[in-house]
C-alpha positions in Angstrom: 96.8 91.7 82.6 99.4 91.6 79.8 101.5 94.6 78.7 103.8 95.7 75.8 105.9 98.5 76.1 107.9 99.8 73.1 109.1 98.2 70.4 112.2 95.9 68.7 115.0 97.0 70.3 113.4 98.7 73.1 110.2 96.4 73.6 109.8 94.7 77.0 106.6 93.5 78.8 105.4 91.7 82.5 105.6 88.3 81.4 108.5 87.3 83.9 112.0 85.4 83.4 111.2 83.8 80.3 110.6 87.0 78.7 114.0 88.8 79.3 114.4 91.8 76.2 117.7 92.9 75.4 116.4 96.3 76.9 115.9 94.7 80.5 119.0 93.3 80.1 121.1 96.5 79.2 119.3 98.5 82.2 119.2 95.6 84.5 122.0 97.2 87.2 119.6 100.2 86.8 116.5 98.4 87.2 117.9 97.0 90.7 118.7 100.4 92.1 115.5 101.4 90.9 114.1 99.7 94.1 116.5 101.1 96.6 115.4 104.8 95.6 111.5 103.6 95.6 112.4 102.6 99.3 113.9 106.2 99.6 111.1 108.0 98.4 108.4 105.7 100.2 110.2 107.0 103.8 110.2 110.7 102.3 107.1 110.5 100.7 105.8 114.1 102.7 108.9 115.4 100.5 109.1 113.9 97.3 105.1 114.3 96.7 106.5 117.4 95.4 109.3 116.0 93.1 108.4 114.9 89.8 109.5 111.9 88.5 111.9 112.8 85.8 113.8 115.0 88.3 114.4 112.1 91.1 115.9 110.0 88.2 118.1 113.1 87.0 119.0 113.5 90.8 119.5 109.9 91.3 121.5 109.7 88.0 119.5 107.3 86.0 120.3 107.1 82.6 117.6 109.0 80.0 117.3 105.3 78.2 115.8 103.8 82.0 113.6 106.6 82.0 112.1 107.3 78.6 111.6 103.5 78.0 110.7 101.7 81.3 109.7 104.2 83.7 107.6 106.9 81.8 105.8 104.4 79.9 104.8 102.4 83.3 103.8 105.6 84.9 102.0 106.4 81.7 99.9 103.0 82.3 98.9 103.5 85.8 97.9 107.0 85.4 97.0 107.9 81.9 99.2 110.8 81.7 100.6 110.7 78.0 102.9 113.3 77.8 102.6 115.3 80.7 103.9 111.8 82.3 107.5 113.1 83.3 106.0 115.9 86.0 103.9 113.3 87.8 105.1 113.1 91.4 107.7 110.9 92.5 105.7 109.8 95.7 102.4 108.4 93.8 105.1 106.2 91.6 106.4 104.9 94.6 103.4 103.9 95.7 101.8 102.0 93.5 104.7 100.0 93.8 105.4 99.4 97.5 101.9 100.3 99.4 100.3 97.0 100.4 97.6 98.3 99.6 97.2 100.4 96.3 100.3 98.8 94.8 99.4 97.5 91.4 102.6 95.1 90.6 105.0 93.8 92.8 108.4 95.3 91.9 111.1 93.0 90.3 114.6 93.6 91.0 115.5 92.3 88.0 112.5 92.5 85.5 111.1 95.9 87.3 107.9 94.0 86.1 107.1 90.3 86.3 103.5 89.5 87.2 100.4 89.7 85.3 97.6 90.2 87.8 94.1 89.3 87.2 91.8 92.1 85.2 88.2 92.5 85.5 85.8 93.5 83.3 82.3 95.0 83.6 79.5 94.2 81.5 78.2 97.1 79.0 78.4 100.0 81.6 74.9 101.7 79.8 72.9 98.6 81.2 74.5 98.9 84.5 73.5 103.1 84.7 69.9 102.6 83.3 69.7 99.7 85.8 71.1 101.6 88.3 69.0 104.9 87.3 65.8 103.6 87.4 66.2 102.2 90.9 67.0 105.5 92.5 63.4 107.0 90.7 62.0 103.7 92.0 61.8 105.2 95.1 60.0 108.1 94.4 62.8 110.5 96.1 64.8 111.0 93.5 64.4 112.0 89.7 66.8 112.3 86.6 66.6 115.3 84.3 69.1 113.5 81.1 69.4 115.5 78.1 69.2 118.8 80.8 72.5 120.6 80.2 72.4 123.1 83.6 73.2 126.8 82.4 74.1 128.3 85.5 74.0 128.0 89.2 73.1 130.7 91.3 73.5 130.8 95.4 71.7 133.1 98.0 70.6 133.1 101.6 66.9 132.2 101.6 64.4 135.5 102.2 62.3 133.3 104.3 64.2 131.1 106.3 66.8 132.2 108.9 70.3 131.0 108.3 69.2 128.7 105.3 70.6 129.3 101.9 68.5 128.8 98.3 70.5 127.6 94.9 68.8 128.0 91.7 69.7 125.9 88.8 68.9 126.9 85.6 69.1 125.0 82.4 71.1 126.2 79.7 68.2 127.0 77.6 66.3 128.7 80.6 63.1 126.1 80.4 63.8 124.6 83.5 64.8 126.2 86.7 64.4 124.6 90.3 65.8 125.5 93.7 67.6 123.8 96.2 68.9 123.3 99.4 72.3 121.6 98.9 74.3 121.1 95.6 76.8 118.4 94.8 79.3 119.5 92.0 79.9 115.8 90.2 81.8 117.2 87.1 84.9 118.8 86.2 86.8 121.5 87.4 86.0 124.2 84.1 82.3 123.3 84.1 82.3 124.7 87.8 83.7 127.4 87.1 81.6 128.0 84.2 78.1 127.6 85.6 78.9 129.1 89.4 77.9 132.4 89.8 79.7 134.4 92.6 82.4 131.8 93.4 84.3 132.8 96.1 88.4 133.6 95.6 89.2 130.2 97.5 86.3 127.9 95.3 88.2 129.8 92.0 91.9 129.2 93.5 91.0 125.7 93.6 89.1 124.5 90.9 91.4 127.0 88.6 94.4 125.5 89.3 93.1 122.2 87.8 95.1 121.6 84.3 93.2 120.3 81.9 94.2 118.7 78.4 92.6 118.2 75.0 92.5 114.6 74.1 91.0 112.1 71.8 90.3 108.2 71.3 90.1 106.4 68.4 88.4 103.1 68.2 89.7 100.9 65.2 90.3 97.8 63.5 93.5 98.8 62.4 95.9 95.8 63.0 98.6 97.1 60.4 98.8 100.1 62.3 99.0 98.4 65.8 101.7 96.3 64.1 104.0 99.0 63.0 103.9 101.5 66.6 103.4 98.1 68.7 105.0 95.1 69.6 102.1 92.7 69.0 103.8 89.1 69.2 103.0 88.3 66.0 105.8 89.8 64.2 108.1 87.7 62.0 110.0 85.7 64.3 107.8 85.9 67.4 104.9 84.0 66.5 102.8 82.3 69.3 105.6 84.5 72.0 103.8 83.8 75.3 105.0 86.8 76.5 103.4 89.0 74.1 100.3 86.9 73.3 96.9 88.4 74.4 98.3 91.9 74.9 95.3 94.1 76.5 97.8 97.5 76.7 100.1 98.9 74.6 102.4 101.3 75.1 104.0 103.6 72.0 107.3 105.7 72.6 107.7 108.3 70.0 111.4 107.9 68.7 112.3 111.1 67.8 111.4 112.7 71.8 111.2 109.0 73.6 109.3 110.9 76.5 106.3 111.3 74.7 104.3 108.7 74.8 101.0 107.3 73.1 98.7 104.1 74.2 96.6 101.8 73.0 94.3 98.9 74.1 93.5 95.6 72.2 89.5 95.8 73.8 88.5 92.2 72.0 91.4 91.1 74.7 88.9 92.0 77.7 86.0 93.4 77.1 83.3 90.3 77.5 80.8 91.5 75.1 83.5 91.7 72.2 85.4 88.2 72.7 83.4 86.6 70.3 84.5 88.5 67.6 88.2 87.1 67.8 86.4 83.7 66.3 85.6 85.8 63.5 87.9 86.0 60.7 88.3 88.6 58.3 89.8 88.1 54.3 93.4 87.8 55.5 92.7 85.0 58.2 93.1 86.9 61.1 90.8 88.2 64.2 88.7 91.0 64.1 89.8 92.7 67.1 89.1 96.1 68.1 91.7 98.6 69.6 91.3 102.0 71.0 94.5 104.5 70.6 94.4 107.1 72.9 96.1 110.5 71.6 96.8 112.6 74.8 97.4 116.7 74.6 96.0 118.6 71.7 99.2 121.1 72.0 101.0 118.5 70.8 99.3 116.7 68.0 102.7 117.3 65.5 103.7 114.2 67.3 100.6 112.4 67.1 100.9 109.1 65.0 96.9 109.7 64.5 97.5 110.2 60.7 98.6 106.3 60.3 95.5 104.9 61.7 93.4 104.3 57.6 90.6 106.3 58.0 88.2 103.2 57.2 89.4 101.3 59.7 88.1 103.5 62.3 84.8 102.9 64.4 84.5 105.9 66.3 86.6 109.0 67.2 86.0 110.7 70.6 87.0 113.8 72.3 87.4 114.7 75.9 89.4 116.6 78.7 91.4 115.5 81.1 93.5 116.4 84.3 97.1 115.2 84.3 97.9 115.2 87.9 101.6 116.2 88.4 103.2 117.3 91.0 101.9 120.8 90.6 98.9 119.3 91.2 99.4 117.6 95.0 100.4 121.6 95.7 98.0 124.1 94.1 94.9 121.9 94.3 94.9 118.5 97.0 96.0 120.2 100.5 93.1 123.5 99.4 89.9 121.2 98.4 89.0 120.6 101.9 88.7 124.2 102.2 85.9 124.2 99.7 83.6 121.0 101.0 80.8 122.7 102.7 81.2 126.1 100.9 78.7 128.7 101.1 77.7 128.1 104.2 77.5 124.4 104.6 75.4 124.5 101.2 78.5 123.2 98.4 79.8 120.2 98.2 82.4 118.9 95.2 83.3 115.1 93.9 85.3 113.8 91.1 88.7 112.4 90.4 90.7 115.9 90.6 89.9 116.3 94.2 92.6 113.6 94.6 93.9 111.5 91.9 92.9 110.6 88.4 91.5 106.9 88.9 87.7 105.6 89.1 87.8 104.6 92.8 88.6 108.1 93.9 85.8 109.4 91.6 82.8 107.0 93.3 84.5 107.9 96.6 84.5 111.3 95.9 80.6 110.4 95.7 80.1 108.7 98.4 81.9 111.2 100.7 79.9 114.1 99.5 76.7 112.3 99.7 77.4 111.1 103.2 78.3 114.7 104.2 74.8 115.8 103.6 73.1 113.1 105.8 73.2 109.9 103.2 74.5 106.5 105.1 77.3 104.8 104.0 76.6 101.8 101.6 79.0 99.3 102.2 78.6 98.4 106.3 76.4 98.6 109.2 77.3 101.9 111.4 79.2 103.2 109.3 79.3 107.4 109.4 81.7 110.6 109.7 82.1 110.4 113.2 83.1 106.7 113.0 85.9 107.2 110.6 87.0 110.2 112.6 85.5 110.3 116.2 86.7 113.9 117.1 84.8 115.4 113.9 82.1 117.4 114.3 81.7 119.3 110.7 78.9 117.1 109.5 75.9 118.6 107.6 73.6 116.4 109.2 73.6 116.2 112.9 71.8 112.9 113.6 75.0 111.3 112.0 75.5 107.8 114.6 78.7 107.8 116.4 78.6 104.1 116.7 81.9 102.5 115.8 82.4 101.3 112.9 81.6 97.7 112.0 83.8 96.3 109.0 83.5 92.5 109.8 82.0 90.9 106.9 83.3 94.6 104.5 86.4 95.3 102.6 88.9 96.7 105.2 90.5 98.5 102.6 87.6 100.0 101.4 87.1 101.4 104.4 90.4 102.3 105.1 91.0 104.5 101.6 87.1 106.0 102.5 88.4 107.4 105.6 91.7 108.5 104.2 89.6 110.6 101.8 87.4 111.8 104.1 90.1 113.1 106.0 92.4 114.4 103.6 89.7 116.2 101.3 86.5 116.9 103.8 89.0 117.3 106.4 86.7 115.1 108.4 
């Protein structure tokens, strides 16, 4: 995985020693302390998970050229937060540097960053869900309803059956309507709230305080563009520069408010199925690559650099929402969501990446956790349930849940060990 942050004067990257900006170099005494505060924050982590980041630096009297051009942008990588990036909490920054286990780069004393760790790839993701699709309706217990946008949900306690509860899902165009025993919310937050009928104040405490933003993506073949807001290695001067050669991220800081930030990806750079087009040459000589710019935060598109991207040159433009987890978020939302797994009366369950933290693995193990609450095994070992992650629990939808240990020879400990973290942080399990 190769990097570029900034530009010119304030350009740097993860290519180690032989790659030494003058930026590192004037914030070098900086970036050396750096590590000693990561160290303080790491032992009092149940504190600063409710600092953000900008105000440990102002407390820890970092200068605003350390923050705006090394740490913001670095936080802005790992957790796609744009411009909200300066509120993200202290304690998750710490982390991905100095947990064994979720870390993401080693920290450098005296590069802040100096490896470039292996990056994987999947394989056109539509094969792998029509693939994966059509094995679950294989079986004959399960069936897809695509191009079924639900209209509402509606939750009662069943007429007929003592103690059991009924949900009706209705499509938005009212043709289809089925009822339930158990639902599994696997979208966002607003959609929730926008379908549930009768929520209850906690399920509308929760899922409101979720703060979503407006944001787009642009997929281009604009290389003038990405040469003007990047530093792309092949500027005058740098030609054939290691340490900026096969760039996969990018990371823009707006000069004017060096906080804001924007990002961008060079897909031809990983992406298997478009590596083949970097043989290809266009008029001017050069590889047709394709980037995607990412343009985070509708409110404040006057600072978008959108409007240099030549119409032409673009493939596709794309808009979605997003959560920006800061540090409001680890108090308002994280220590409530166990309160609304197994709502209505063990009939609600809720997954996605805002019931933690904004990556994929805590989205599929959102997933897996909800699915396993209602009776499913889990995938990924022999043994495996609730009661083995957490042999006190008894909460568990499904009473013929095994309480046989768990088994993880042959498994991923770590998978294991960040399933049962979630299960007991967020099921409370």
């Amino acid at each position: 995985m190769r990097i570029s942050f900034g530009k010119n004067q304030t350009a740097w990257n993860n290519a180690g020693i032989d790659q030494v900006t003058p930026l590192v170099q004037e914030l070098s005494s900086e970036i050396a302390r750096f590590g000693t505060v990561l160290k303080i924050i790491n032992k009092l982590e149940l504190l600063f998970i409710f600092l953000p980041i900008w105000l440990v630096l102002f407390l820890f009297r970092f200068s605003s050229r350390f923050g705006n051009y090394m740490v913001y942008p670095l936080t802005a990588l790992f957790f796609g937060t744009g411009n909200q990036t300066p509120y993200v909490s202290s304690a998750i920054v710490s982390r991905v540097f100095l947990d064994p286990d979720l870390r993401l780069f080693q920290y450098d004393r005296s590069l802040l960053l100096s490896s470039t760790p292996l990056m994987y790839a999947f394989p056109p993701l539509r094969k792998i869900y029509e693939s994966w699709s059509a094995r679950c309706e294989s079986t004959g217990a399960v069936r897809f309803l695509f191009n079924t946008p639900v209209g509402k949900v509606r939750r009662t306690k069943s007429p007929t059956r003592e103690g059991a509860v009924e949900i009706e899902v209705t499509s938005a165009n009212g043709d289809v309507s089925k009822k339930y025993d158990y639902i599994i919310f696997a979208c966002d937050a607003e959609t929730v709230l926008k379908l549930l009928e009768g929520a209850s104040f906690m399920e509308k405490f929760v899922l409101g305080n979720v703060r979503y933003y407006d944001d787009v993506t642009l997929t281009h073949t604009d290389r003038q563009y990405m040469r003007e807001h990047y530093q792309m290695g092949d500027e005058e001067g740098q030609r054939n520069t290691s340490g900026w050669k096969d760039a996969q991220y990018f990371i823009h800081v707006d000069e004017a408010e060096p906080w804001k930030l924007e990002m961008s990806f060079n897909l031809s750079n990983y992406q298997p199925q478009l590596k083949e087009r970097k043989d290809k040459k266009n008029n001017d000589g050069e590889s047709e690559d394709i980037y995607q710019t990412i343009f985070l935060d509708a409110n404040q598109k006057q600072n978008w650099t959108i409007n240099k991207i030549r119409p032409e040159k673009v493939l596709l433009t794309k808009w979605w929402r997003q959560f920006a987890h800061t540090w409001k978020h680890f108090v308002s939302v994280i220590p409530f969501v166990r309160f609304i797994q197994g709502s209505f009366h063990q009939s609600t369950f809720y997954c996605g990446s805002y019931t933690l933290m904004n990556t994929h693995e805590i989205a599929i193990i959102s997933g897996l956790a909800a699915a396993q609450r209602l009776g499913a095994p889990y995938p990924f070992g022999p043994g495996f349930s609730i009661d083995s992650f957490n042999p006190s629990s008894s909460s568990s939808v499904n009473s013929s849940f095994s309480s046989a240990a768990p088994s993880i020879e042959g498994h991923d400990r770590l998978a294991h060990e960040q399933y049962a973290m979630y299960l007991k942080f967020i099921h409370g399990v």
